[in-house]
C-alpha positions, -999 to +999 in steps of 0.1 A: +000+000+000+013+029-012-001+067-001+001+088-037-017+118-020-023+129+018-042+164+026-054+164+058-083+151+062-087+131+025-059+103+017-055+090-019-041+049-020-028+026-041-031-009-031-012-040-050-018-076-047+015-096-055-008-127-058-033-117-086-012-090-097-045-067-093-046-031-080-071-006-059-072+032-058-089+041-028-097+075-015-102+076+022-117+110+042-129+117+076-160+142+084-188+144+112-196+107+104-164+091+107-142+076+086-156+067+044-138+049+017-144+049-022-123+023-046-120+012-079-104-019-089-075-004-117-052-020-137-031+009-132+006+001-115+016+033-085+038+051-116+002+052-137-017+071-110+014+095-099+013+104-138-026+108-147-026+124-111-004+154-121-017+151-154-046+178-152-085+177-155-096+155-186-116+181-213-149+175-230-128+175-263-107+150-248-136+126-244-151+134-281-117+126-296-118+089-280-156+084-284-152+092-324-120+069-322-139+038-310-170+048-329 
C-alpha cells in the first residue's frame, strides 16, 4: 500500500496484490460521520496514478476525440 496523495483530512491509496497481480485506488476521508472509503479496482501500477494524477483535468474534447475513435 502505497499513499500517492495525503491532505489532511482526505488520503489518496494505491493498493497492489502480488498474488493476482490486481490493483485498488482508494480515496479515504474523515468528516462528522467518521471515517468513508471509495475504490475502484484499476489495472493501473503506482507510476500510472502519480502520472494521470499530475496530469490535469480530462476536457470534454478530450472525451469526443476517444468516443469518435472507437466509434
Amino acid at each position: 500500500m502505497k499513499v500517492i496523495e495525503n491532505t489532511g483530512e482526505t488520503a489518496l491509496v494505491h493498493s497492489h496484490c502480488p498474488r493476482c497481480q490486481g490493483a485498488v485506488l482508494s480515496l479515504l476521508y474523515t468528516d462528522f460521520l467518521g471515517v468513508t472509503m471509495m475504490a475502484v479496482i484499476t489495472d493501473m501500477n503506482y507510476d500510472d496514478t502519480i502520472r494521470i494524477k499530475d496530469s490535469g483535468m480530462v476536457k470534454e474534447d478530450d472525451v469526443l476525440e476517444v468516443y469518435k475513435k472507437i466509434d
